[in-house]
N, C-alpha and C positions, 0 to 999 in steps of 0.2 A: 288386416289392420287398416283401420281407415285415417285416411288424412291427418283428422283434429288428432285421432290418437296420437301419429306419429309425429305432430307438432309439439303435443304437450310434452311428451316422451324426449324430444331432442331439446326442448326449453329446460325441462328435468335438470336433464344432464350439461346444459351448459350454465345452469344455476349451482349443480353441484362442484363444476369445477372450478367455477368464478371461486366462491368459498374457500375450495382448495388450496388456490392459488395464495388467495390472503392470506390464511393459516402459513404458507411455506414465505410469503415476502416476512410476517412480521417475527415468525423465529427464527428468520436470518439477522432481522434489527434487533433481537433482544440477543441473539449471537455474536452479534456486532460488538452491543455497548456491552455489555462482558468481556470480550476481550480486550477493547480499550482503559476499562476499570482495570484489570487484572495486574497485579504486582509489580508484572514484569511486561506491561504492555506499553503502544506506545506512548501514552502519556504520563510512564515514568520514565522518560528519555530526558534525562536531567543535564546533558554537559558532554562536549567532543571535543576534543583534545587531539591536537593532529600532531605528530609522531616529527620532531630533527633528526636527523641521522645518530646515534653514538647513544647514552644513554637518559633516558628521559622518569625523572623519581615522580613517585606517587603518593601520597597519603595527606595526614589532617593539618599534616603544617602547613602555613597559608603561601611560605618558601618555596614549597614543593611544587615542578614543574608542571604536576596532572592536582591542584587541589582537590580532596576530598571530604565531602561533607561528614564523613563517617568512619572508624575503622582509625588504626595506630596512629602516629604524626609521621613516621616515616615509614608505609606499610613493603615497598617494595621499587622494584625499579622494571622499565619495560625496554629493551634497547633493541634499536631500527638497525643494522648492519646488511648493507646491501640486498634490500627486497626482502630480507628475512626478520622476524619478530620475534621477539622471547622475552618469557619476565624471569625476574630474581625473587624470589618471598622465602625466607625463613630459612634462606643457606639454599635451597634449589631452584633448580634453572630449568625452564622448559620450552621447547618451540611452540608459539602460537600459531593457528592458520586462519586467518584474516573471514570472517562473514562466515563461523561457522561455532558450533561449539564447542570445539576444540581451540578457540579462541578468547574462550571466557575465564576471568576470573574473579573470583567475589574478596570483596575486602567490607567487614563488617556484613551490613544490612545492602550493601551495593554490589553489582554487576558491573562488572569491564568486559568490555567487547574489543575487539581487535574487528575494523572495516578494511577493507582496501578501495577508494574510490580513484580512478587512472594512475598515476604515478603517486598517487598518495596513501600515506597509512595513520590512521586514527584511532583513537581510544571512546569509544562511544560508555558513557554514563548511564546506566540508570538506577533509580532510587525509587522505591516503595513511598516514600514520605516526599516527591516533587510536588512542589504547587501545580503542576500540569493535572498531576492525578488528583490529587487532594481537592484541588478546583472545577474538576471535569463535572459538566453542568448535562451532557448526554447532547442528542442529536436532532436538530430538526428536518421533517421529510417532505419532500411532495407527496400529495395522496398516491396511493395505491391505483397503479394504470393498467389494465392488459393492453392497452393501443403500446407500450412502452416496452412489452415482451416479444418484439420481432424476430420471427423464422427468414434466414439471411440467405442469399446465395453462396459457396465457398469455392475462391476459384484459386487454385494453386498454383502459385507464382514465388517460390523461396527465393528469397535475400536477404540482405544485410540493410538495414533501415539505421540512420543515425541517433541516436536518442542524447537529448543535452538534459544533464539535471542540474540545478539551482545552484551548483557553486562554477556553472561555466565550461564543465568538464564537456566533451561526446564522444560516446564510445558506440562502436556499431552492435547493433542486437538481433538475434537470428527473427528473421517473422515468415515466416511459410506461405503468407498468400494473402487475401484479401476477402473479406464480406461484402457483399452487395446486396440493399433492403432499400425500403422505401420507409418514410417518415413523413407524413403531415405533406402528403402527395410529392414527396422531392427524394426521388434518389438519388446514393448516397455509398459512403465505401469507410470502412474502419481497416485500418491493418495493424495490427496483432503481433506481440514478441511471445517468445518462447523465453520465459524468465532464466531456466537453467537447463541444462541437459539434462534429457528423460520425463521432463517435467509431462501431467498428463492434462492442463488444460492453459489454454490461451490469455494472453495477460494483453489487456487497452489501457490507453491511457489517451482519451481524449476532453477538446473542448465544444462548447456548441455556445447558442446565443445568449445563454441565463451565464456562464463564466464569468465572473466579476462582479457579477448584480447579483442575484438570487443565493448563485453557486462561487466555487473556493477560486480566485481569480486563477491559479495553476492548473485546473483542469482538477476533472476527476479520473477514478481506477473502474474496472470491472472485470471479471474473469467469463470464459464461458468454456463448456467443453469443448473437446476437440471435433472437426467436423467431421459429420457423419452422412452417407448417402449424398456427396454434395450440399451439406446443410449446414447451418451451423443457428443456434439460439443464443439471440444479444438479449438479455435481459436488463434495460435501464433502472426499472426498480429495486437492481444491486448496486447502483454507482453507488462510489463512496470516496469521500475525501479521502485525498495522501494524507501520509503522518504532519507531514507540514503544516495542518492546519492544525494541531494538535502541541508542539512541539516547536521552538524554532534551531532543533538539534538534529532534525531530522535530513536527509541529501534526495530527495524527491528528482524523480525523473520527471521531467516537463513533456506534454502532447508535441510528438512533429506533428508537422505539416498539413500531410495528408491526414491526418484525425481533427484537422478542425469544421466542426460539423454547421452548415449553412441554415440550422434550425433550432429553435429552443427545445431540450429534452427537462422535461418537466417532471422530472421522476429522480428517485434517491436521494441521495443525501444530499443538502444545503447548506451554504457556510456554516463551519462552524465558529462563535462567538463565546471566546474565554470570558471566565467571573473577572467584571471587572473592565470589558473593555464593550 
């Protein structure tokens, strides 16, 4: 095989996977705004409602300690008794478990959620009919980069990393180690939580030089798998704005420290800007 063959032959195949590539960023974007539309996504997150001790009522009367836009005038009651949750509806009584679905309950057209944020317990809202969703105008991106889909170094170092989210709270969160890559010649280090136990890929949450100008002034999110061979793939053409930019109901964890990046990442998602503002 000579030369020019095997130039045209490796030109082929990195035209074919450039293509690839697009096809798999933009059916993540159209996977994206789907879920954000979606009934019960973030931008039906209508109202949080944070939990007194003893008993706290719900429903359409404007009286009622949890207002609801929907559903009886007096639909039920949810009561905080030391660290423990439970509601009242219709003569029964049930334990709720905080951030899970055994936590929900529906009244009318709406979702109650039971959160636990530090010492705190709240009633998270959502509604199918919020101006959040009803409004949602979809997303703008940076172009499609492969310089933005970096193969990382992964060097394991587990600890406990502090993480603050927006109403002030920090609670420590497991991260296993560190990335190390290069960007726009400057390297570079992200480190990574481990969202939940068992969980099977890496959760970021950093900021870089576009934050505030371009990008959601709190930083973006992005996942990537777990490292393999010593490796790990940052893909930035998945950042994506927290709920926060969507919602002002949502408890967003904020970028430490060490995730503030000394460069502009010029890929994924871009503030988002509600109808109207």
């Amino acid at each position: 095989m000579t030369a020019k063959l095997i130039a045209i032959l490796l030109a082929g195949m990195a035209l074919a996977f450039a293509a690839g590539y697009q096809d798999e960023i933009l059916a993540w974007r159209k996977s994206r705004d789907a879920a954000l539309r979606a009934p019960d996504g973030w931008t039906s997150l209508a109202g949080l409602f944070w939990l007194r001790e003893g008993p706290n009522h719900f429903g359409r009367d404007a009286a009622s300690d949890i207002p609801l836009p929907d559903g009886p005038p007096h639909a039920g009651t949810f009561e905080l008794r030391g660290g423990q949750v439970s509601v009242t509806m219709d003569g029964q009584t049930r334990a709720l478990k905080p951030d899970s679905r055994e936590g929900a309950v529906t009244v009318g057209r709406l979702s109650l959620l039971v959160i636990k944020r530090g010492d705190k317990y709240g009633i998270r809202l959502k509604d199918p009919q919020s101006p959040y969703r009803t409004g949602f105008r979809g997303i703008e991106y940076f172009p499609i980069s492969e310089e933005y889909r970096v193969t990382a170094k992964w060097v394991d170092a587990p600890k406990q990393i502090p993480i603050l989210n927006i109403l002030g709270q920090t609670e420590p969160s497991e991260n296993p180690g560190y990335a190390v890559f290069s960007l726009h010649g400057r390297e570079m280090r992200l480190y990574p939580i481990i969202e939940a136990p068992g969980d099977k890929q890496l959760f970021y949450i950093f900021r870089d030089l576009t934050t505030g100008k371009e990008t959601y002034p709190a930083g973006r999110f992005f996942y990537s798998a777990m490292p393999s061979n010593g490796q790990v793939v940052l893909d930035f053409n998945k950042a994506y704005n927290p709920p926060c930019a969507f919602t002002p109901y949502a408890t967003c964890p904020l970028p430490p420290k060490e995730n503030y990046l000394p460069v502009r990442v010029e890929a994924g998602e871009k503030t988002y800007h509600a109808e109207g503002h």
